[in-house]
C-alpha positions in Angstrom: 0.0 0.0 0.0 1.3 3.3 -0.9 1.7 6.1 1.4 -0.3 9.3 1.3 1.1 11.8 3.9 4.3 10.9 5.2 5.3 13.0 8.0 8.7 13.0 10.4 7.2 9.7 12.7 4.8 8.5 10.9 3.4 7.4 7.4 -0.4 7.5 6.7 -2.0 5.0 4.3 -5.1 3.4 3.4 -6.3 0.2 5.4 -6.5 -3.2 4.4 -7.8 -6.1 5.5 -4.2 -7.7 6.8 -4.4 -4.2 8.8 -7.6 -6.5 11.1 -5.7 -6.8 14.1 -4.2 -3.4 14.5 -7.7 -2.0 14.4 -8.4 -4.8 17.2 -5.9 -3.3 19.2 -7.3 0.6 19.0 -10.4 -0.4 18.7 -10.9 -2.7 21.6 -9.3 -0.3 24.1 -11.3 1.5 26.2 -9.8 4.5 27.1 -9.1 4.9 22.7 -12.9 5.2 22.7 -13.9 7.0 26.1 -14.5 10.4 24.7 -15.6 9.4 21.0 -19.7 8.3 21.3 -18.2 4.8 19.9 -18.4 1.3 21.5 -15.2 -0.8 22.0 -14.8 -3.6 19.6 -15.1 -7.0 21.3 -14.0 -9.2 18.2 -11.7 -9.3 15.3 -14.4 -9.5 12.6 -15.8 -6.6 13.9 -12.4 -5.1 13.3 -12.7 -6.4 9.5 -16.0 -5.4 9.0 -14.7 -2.2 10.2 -12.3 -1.8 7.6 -14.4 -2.9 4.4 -17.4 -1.2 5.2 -16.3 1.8 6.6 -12.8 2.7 6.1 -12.5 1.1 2.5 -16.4 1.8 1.9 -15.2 5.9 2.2 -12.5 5.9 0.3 -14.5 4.5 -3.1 -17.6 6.5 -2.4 -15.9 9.6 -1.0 -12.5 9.2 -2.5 -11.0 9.4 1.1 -11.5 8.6 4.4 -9.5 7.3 7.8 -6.1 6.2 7.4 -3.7 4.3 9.3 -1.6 5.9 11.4 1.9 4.1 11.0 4.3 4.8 13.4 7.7 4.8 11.3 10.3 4.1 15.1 8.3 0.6 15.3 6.9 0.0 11.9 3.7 -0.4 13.5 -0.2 0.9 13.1 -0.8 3.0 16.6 -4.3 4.2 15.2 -6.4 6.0 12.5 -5.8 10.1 11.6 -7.8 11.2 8.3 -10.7 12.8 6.9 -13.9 11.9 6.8 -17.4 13.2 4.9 -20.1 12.7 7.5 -23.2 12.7 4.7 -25.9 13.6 7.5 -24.3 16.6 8.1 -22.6 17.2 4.5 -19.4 18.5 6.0 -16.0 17.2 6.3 -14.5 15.9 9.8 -10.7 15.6 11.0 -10.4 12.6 13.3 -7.6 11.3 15.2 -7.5 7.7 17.6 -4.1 6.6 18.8 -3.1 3.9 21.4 -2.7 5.6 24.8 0.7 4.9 25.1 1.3 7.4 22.0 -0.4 10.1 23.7 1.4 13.4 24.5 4.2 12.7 21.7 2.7 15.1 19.3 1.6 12.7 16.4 -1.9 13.9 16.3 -0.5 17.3 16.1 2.3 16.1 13.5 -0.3 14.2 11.4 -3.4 16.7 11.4 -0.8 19.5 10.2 -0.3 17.4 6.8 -3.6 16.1 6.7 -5.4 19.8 6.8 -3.6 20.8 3.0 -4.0 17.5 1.7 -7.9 18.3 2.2 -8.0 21.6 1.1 -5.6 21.5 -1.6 -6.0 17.8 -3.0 -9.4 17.4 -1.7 -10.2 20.9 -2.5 -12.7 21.3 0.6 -14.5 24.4 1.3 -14.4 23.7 5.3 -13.3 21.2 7.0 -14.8 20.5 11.1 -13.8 18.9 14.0 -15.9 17.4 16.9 -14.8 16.5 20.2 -16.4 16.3 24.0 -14.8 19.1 26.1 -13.8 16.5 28.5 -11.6 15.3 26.0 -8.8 17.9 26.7 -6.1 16.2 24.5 -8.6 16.4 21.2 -9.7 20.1 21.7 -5.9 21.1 21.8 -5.0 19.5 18.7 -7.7 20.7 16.5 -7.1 24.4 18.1 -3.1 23.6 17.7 -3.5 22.9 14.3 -6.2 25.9 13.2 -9.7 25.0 13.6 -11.8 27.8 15.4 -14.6 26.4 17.8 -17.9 28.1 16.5 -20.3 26.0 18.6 -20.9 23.8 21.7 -24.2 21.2 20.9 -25.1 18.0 20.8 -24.0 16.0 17.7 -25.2 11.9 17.5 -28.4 12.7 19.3 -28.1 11.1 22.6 -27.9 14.2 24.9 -23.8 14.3 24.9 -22.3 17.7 24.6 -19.6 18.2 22.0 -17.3 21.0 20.7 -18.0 21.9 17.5 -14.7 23.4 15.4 -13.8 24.6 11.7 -11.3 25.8 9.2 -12.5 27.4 6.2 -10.8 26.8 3.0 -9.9 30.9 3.6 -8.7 31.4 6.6 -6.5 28.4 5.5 -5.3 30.4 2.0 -4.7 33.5 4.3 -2.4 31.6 6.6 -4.8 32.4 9.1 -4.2 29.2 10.7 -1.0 26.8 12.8 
């Protein structure tokens, strides 16, 4: 699989199914999915289904999506950093998920800063968004680290949470008005 950002630590690509039990890994762990609305994965075909549906099913429909984070030190997949269209809102999201122990390192940081121009000059996207729970401290730094404004504080899947609601418009990115 070829890459498609490469940055200092890591290299982002596309998953594929022999990816199934690295998605396992960030999937299944609990404190991964604490502040994301998501349930853990409890089995490897979940992971799978995961990754053909969703993750492959976005990047044929929507010509991009997630992609594997792969940490470049260990040659390893720590998580998933990308894009992603949500249809139900027609916007574009920035999403990061990294094993814990890759926290505080700065590879959601290092990652979102490549991933932004790929989306607005690649992608050519008029806006891209971010969503994140305010208890999720780590998340709401990144996205404001790397340029997105927050613009609104509501619920977002419908089941009462509260989320931070951010945004980059294509721009403020052009004017630099952003990192």
């Amino acid at each position: 699989m070829h890459p498609i950002i490469e940055t200092q630590h890591c290299t982002l690509r596309e998953f594929t199914e022999k990816d199934t039990e690295a998605v396992y890994e960030f999937g299944s762990n609990a404190q991964v999915n604490k502040y994301t609305g998501d349930k853990s994965i409890s089995t490897l075909s979940q992971a799978k289904e995961i990754i053909t549906d969703i993750y492959c099913a976005d990047y044929k429909k929507y010509g991009y999506g997630r992609w594997a984070v792969v940490y470049k030190p260990e040659n390893k997949i720590i998580g998933f950093a990308g894009l992603k269209y949500l249809p139900e809102l027609q916007e574009t999201d920035i999403g990061f998920r990294l094993l814990p122990q890759y926290w505080g390192k700065g590879i959601a940081t290092e990652t979102s800063r490549k991933i932004i121009p790929y989306g607005f000059e690649k992608l050519k996207l008029k806006k891209i968004i971010g969503i994140a729970m305010p208890e999720n401290k780590g998340s709401c730094k990144v996205l404001e680290k790397i340029g997105l404004k927050l613009y609104k504080t509501s619920d977002y899947n419908g089941v009462g949470n509260t989320y931070h609601w951010y945004q980059l418009k294509r721009e403020d990115y052009q004017n630099k008005v952003y990192i």
